[in-house]
VOGU-3710 file (C-alpha; in Angstrom, 3 decimals, decimal comma):
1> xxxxxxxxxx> 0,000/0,000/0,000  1,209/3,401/-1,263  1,849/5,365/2,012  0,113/9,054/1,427  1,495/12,694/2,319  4,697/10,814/3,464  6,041/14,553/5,057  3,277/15,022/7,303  3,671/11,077/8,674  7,514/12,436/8,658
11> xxxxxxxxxx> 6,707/15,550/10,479  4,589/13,967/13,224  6,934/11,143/13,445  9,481/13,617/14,160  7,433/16,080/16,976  6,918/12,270/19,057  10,277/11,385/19,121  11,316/14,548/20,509  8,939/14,823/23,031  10,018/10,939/24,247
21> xxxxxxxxxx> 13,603/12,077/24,162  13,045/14,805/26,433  11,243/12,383/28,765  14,047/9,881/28,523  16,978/13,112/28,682  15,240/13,970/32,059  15,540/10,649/33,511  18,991/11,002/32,537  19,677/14,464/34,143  19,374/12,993/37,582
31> xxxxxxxxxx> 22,447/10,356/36,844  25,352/11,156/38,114  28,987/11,293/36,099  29,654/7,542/37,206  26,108/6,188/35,629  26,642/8,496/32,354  30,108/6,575/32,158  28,600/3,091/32,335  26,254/3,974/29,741  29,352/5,454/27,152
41> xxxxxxxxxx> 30,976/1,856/28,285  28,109/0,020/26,792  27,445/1,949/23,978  30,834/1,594/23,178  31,124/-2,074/23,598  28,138/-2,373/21,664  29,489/-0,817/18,499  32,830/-2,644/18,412  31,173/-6,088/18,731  28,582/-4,682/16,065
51> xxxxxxxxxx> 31,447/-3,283/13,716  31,392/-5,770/11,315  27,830/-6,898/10,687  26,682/-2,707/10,659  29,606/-2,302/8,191  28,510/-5,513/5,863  24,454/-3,974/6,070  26,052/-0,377/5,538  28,195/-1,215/2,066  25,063/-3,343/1,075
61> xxxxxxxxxx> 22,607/-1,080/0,972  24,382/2,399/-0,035  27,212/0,668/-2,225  29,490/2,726/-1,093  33,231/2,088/0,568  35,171/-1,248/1,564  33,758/-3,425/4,821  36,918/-3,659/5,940  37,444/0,239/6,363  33,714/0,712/7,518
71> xxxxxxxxxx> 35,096/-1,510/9,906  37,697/0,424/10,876  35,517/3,056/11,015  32,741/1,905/13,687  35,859/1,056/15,553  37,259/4,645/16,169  33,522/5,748/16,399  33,135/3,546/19,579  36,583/2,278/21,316  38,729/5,011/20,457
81> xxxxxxxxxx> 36,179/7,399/21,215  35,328/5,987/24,251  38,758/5,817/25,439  39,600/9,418/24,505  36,387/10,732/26,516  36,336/8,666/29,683  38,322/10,574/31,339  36,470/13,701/30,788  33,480/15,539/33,680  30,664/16,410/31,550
91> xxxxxxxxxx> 28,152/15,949/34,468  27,776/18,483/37,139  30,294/20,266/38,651  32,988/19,798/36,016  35,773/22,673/37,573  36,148/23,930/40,907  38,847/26,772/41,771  38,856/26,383/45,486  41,606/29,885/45,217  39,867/31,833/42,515
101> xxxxxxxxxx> 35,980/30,314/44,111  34,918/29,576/40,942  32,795/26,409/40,029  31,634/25,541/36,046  28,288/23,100/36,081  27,890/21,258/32,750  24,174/22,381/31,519  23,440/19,881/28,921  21,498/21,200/25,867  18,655/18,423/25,870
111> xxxxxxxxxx> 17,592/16,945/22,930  20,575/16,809/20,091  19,507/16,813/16,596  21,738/13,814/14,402  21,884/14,436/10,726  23,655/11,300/9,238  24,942/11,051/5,596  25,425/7,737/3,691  28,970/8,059/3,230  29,302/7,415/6,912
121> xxxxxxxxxx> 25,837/5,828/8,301  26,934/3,676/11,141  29,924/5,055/12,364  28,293/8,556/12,395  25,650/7,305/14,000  27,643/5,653/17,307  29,778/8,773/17,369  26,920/11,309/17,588  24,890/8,880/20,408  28,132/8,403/22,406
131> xxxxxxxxxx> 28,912/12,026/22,235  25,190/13,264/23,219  24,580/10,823/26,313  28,199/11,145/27,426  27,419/15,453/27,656  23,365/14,862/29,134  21,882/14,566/26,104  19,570/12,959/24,332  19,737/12,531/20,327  17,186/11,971/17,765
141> xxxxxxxxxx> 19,040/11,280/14,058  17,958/12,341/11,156  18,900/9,288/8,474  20,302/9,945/4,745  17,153/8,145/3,217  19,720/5,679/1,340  21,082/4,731/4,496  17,816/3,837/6,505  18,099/0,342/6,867  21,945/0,475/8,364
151> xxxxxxxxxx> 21,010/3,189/10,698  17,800/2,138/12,135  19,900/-1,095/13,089  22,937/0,894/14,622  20,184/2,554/16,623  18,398/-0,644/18,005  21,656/-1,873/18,957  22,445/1,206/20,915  19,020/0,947/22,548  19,591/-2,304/23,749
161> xxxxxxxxxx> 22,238/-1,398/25,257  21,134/1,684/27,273  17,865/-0,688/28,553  20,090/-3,515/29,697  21,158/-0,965/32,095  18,190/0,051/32,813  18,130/3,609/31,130  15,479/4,596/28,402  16,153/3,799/25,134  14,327/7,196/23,837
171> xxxxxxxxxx> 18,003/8,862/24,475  18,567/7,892/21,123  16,140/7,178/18,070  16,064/7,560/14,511  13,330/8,762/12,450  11,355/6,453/10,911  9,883/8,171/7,858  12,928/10,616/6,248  11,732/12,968/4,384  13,481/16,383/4,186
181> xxxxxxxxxx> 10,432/17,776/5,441  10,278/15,875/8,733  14,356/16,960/8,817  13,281/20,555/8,685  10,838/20,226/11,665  13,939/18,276/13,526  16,299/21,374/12,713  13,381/23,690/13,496  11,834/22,871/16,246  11,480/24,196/19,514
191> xxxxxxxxxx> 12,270/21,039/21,678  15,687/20,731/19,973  18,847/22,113/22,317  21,706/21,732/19,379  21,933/20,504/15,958  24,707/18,034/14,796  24,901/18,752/10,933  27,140/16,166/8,994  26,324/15,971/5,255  26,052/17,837/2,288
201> xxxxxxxxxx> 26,222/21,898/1,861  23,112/22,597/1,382  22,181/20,367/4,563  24,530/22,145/6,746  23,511/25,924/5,844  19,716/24,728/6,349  21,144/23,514/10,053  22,571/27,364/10,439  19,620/29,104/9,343  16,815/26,408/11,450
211> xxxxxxxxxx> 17,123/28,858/14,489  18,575/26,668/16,676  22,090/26,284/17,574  23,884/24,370/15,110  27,684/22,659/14,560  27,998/21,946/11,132  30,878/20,676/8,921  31,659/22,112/5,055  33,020/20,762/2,260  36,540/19,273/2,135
221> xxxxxxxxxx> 38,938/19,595/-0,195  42,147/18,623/0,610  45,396/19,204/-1,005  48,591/16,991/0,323  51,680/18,578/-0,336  55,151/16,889/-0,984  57,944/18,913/-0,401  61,235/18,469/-1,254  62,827/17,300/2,036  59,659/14,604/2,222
231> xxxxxxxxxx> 60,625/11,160/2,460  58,745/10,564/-1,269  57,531/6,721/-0,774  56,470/6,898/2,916  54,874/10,149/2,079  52,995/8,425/-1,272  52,051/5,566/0,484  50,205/7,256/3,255  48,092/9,406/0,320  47,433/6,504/-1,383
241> xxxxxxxxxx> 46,197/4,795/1,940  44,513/7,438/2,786  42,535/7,978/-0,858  41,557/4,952/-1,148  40,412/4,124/2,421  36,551/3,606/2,276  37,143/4,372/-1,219  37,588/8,287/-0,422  34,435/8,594/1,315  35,663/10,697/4,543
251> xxxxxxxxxx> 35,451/14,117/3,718  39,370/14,465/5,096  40,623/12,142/2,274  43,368/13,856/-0,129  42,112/15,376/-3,356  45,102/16,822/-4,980  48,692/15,960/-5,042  50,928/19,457/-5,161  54,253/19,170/-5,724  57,837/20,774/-6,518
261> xxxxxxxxxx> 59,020/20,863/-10,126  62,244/19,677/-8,666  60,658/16,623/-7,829  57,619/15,800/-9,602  58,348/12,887/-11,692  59,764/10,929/-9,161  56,490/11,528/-6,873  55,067/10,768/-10,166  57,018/7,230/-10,441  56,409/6,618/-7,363
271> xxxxxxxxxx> 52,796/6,854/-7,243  52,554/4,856/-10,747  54,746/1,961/-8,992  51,888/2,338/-5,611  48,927/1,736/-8,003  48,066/4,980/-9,428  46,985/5,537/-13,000  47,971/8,835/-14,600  45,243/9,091/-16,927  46,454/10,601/-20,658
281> xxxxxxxxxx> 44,279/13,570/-21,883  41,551/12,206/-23,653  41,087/9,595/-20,399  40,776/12,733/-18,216  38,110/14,302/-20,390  35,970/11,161/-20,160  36,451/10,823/-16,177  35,700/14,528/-16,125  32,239/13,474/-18,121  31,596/11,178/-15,056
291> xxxxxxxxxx> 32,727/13,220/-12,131  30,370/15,682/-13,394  26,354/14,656/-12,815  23,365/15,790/-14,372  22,997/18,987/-12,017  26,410/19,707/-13,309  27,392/18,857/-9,297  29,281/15,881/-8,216  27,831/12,811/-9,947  26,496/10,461/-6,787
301> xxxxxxxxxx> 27,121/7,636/-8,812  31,027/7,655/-8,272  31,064/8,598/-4,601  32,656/5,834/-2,904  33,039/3,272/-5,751  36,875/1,992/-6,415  39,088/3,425/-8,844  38,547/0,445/-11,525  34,891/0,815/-11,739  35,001/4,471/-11,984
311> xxxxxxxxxx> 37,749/4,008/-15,183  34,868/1,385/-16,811  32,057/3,674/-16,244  34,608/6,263/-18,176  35,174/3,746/-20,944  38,944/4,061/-19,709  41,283/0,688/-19,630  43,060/0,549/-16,505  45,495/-2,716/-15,068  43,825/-4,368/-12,788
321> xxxxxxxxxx> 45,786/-3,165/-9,941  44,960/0,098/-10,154  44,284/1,724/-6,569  43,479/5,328/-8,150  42,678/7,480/-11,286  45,064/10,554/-11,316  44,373/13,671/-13,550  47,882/15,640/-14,025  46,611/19,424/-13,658  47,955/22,561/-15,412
331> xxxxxxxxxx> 48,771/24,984/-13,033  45,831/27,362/-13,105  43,088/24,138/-13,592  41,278/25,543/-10,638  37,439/25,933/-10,692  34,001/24,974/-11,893  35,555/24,233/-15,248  37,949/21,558/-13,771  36,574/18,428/-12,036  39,699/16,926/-10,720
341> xxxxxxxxxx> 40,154/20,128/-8,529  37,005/19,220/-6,784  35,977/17,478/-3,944  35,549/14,233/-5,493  34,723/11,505/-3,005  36,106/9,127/-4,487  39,377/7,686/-5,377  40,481/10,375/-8,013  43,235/12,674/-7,664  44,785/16,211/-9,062
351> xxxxxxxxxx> 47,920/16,230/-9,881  49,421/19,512/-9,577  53,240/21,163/-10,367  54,903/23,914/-8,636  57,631/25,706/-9,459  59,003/25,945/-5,463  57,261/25,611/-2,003  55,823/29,264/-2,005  54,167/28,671/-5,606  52,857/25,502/-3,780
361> xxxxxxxxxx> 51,694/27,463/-0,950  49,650/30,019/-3,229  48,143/26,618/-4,910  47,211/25,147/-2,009  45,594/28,044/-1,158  43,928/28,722/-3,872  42,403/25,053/-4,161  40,999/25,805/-0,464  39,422/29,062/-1,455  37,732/27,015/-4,242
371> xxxxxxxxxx> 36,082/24,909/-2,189  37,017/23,669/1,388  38,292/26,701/3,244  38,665/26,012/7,074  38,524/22,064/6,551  41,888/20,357/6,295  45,309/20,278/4,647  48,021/17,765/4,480  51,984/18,321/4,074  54,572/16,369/3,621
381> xxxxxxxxxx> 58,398/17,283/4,560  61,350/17,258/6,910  61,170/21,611/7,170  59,252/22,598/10,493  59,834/25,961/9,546  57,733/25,150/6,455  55,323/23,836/8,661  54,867/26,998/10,687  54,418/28,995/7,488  51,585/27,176/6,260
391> xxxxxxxxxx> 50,292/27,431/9,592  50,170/30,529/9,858  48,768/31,103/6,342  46,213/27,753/5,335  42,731/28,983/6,004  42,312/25,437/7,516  41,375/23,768/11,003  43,548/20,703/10,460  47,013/20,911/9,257  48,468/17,110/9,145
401> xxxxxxxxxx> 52,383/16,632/9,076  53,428/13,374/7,651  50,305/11,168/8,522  47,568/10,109/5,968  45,072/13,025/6,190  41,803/11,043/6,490  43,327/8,995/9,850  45,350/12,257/10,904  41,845/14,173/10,849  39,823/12,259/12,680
411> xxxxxxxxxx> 42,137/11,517/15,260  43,042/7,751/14,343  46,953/8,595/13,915  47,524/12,247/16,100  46,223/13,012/19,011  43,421/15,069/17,680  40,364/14,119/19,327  38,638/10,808/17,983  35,365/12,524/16,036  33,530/12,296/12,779
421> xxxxxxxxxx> 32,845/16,161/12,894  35,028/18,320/11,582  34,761/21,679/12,355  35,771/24,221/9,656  35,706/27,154/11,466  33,732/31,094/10,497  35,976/30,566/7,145  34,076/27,278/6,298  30,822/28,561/7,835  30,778/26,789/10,969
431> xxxxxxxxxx> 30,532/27,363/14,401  33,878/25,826/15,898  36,797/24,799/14,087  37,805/22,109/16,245  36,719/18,060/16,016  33,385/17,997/17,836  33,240/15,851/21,078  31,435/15,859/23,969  32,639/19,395/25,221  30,540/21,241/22,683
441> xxxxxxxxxx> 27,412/19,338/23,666  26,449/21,440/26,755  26,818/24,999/28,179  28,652/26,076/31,037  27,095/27,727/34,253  29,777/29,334/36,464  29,501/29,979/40,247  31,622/32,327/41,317  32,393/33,636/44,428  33,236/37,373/45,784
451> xxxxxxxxxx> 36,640/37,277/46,515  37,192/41,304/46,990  35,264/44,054/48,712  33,662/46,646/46,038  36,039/49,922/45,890  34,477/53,209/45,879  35,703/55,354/42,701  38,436/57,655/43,433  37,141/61,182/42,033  39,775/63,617/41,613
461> xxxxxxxxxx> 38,952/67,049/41,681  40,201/70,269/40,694  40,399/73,244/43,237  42,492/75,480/40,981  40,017/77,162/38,752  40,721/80,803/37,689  43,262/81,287/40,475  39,846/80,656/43,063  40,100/77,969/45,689  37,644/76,055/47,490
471> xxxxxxxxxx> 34,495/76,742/45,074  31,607/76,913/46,813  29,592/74,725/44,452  25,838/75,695/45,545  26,577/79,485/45,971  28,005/79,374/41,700  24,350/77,114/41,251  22,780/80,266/42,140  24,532/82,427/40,372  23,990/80,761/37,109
481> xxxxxxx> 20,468/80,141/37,754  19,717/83,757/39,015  21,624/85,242/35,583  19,453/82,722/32,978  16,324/84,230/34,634  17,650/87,543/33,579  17,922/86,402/30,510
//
């Protein structure tokens, strides 16, 4: 049976699981830091032993990425994350100066809003229900339509495991109907405390304008740098790791390789002998034909797919070993005109030459400003000094030294903190720049204590005013008043 005016079911679907997570969040606003742990614990326990059969459902039905890096990916989503946060007080009084007598009291938000894209379903999914419950929250997630299936399951799982410790399951549900009408009400309405925004542009601006409080992540773009002084086969082989990890589905993946004319074509070699296929020119124009999609956008049919199947959908022959299409770049191939210098999602990469690290520094930049400004950037090289100066310069919240950018970014190889939002920063249009944990899920109230008495303002006076002394203020009151009346 054909289900009718499937956004109003959506809509209402959406105002009754708010109003049972703000039942369930008050049951959990009485638990103290200790019980909030326990629950993390078996959230997080749940997702690890769940890795693998959410990561098999999650490739199924989206057909995007590898099940071994989904995996990985559920992994760092519940262990790692756990492990990185259970140290932290998010319940209560989380500071307490006993010298300054000042005390900060985590105020949770309430109900968190979860927008989940397909790229990343499952692992998204854990991250943004460990995040909310650990902070006093509860979370209601929005599902990428393509992605239902996966998600609702991650979600029963993580139920489960909040009732076998007795907690209600309403801190976290999933709508059942998606529709981007019942989305809207979730951004919009009242009863939400924050929105979590992870998924395409247009998604995350609708977040920022719902009237709520919003954290948001833009597009990514990344260009990885190898300088001269980089160690050239370490540095390709963490690239090419890194591209074709979940088939280039994390927004943090590499896009573009920029390099030094000094050294290109042995980068170049080096790449070819990794796996990588430098496409001639006619083979870029037909990739190009595919990267593109009817909406003359990124085409969703290559997001996520390997590099082989993208080359036969191109009508391109490629050896069967081929890890990922490159497109060598001229030097000004920036722009709407010039696929490969987008965000492709995929494993496809720009190739770009530079005449010396500042011309490769003005690229990079530029590539940003195209499209992802304030996301992340990648270099290669032995020079710290060249480190700094893109650090100082990169309109970018993640500069990565050495590492493969998609694990360096979300924390799986530095010691950034463990999260599958990215911040961009007021450059990328978002609210915080940093990787979103638990710390941005609730508001501070600070006690604070008098410590000094009040002083009363010093006034200094004048008493040498036309060679008179010791005015008699009322008596020249008078006089003025006495003189206007003449007037």
């Amino acid at each position: 049976m054909e289900l009718l005016d499937k956004d109003l079911v959506s809509i209402q679907d959406v105002r009754n699981l708010i109003h049972k997570a703000k039942e369930a969040q008050r049951v959990l606003a009485d638990y103290s830091q200790a019980q909030v742990d326990a629950l993390v614990e078996a959230m997080a326990k749940t997702g690890e032993n769940s890795a693998s059969h959410l990561a098999e459902m999650a490739v199924a039905e989206t057909g995007f990425g590898k099940v071994q890096d989904k995996i990985t990916k559920n992994i760092i989503a519940s262990k790692k994350l756990a492990d990185s946060v259970r140290d932290l007080k998010t319940i209560g009084v989380i500071a307490d100066d006993p010298v300054k007598k000042i005390q900060e009291v985590a105020v949770p938000f309430g109900v968190v809003a979860g927008l989940v894209p397909s790229t990343n379903p499952t692992s998204t999914t854990i991250y943004k229900a460990i995040i909310s419950i650990k902070a006093g929250n509860a979370v209601v997630i929005s599902p990428h339509p393509s992605a239902l299936k996966c998600i609702a399951e991650t979600v029963r799982l993580l139920r489960e495991a909040l009732q076998s410790l007795g907690a209600p399951a309403d801190l976290v549900s999933v709508m059942s109907t998606p529709t981007l009408e019942g989305t809207s009400e979730l951004m919009k309405n009242a009863g939400i405390g924050i929105i979590l925004a992870t998924g395409g542009s247009a998604m995350v601006k609708a977040a920022y304008s719902s009237g709520n409080p919003a954290l948001g992540v833009g597009p990514g773009n990344v260009p990885a740098f190898i300088e001269r002084t980089a160690d050239i086969k370490k540095s390709v082989s963490y690239i090419l790791m890194s591209k074709t990890f979940d088939n280039g589905t994390v927004c943090a993946s590499e896009q573009h390789v920029v390099t030094e004319h000094a050294i290109a074509d042995q980068v170049k070699a080096e790449m070819i002998a990794q796996g990588s296929y430098f496409l001639n020119e006619s083979e870029i124009t037909r990739v190009e034909k595919v990267i593109v999609g009817p909406r003359g956008t990124l085409n969703a049919s290559i997001v996520g797919k390997p590099a082989i199947e993208i080359a036969r959908m191109a009508g391109v022959t490629v050896p069967d070993t081929t890890r990922v299409l490159v497109g060598e770049q001229g030097r000004d191939n920036i722009g709407k005109k010039y696929p490969f210098s987008w965000e492709k999602l995929s494993p496809l990469l720009g190739f770009y030459r530079t005449a010396d690290a500042h011309d490769a520094c003005e690229l990079c930049l530029e590539l940003l400003n195209y499209e992802g400004a304030g996301h992340s950037l990648a270099i290669h090289t032995q020079n710290d000094s060249l480190v700094r100066e893109f650090a100082l310069k990169k309109p970018v919240s993640r500069l990565v030294v050495n590492t493969p950018s998609t694990h360096g970014a979300v924390g799986a190889t530095t010691a950034l903190p463990p999260a599958f939002t990215l911040g961009c920063g007021s450059i990328g249009g978002s609210a915080t720049s940093d990787n979103v944990t638990p710390l941005h899920l609730f508001n501070k109230r600070y006690v604070a204590y008098g410590i000094c008495e009040p002083q009363a303002p010093v006034v200094e006076t004048s008493t040498a005013v036309a060679g008179v002394t010791n005015l008699d203020i009322e008596a020249i009151t008078r006089l003025v008043i006495e003189r206007l009346k003449a007037l």
